[in-house]
C-alpha positions in Angstrom: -107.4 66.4 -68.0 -109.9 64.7 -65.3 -112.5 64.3 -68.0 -109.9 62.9 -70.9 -109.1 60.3 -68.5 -113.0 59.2 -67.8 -114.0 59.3 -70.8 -111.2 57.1 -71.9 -111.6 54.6 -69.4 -115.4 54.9 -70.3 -114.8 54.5 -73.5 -112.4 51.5 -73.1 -115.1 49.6 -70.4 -117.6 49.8 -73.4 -115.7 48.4 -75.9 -114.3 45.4 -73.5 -118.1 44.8 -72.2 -119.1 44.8 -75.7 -116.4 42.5 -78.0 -115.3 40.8 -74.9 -119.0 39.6 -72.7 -120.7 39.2 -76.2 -118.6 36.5 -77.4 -119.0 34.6 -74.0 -122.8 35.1 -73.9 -124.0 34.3 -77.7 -120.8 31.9 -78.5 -122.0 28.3 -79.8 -118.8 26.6 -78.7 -118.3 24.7 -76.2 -118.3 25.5 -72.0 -115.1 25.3 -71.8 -114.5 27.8 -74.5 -117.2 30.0 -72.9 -115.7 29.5 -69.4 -112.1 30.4 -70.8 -113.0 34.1 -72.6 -114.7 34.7 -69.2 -111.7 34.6 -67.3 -109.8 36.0 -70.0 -112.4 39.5 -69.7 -112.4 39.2 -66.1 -108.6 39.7 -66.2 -108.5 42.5 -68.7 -111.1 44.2 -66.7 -108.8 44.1 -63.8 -105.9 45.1 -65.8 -107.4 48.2 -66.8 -109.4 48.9 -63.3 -105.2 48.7 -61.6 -104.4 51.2 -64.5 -106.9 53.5 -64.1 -106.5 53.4 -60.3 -102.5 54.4 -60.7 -103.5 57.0 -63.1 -105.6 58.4 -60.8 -103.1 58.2 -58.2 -100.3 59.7 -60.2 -102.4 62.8 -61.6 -103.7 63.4 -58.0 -107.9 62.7 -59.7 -110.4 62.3 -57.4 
């Protein structure tokens, strides 16, 4: 079960670092626009990190 949940998560932290950091480094739009997906990935990164951490804490995963 330990390994579902890694992978998972792994899987998930890729897929945020890659449709959610690309768009703020190669956009053309504006700063503010930039500056506003930024926070927007910081905060689903953080989202999942609390979820994983209760997982972890629920199953008793090291």
């Amino acid at each position: 079960m330990r390994w579902f949940v890694y992978t998972l998560f792994a899987l998930l932290y890729l897929l945020i670092t890659f449709f959610g950091v690309g768009p703020v480094l190669l956009a053309d739009g504006s700063s503010v626009e930039r500056i506003i997906t930024l926070v927007i990935v910081v905060c689903i990164y953080i989202l999942l990190t609390i979820v994983l951490y209760f997982i972890k804490k629920r199953l008793r995963i090291s």
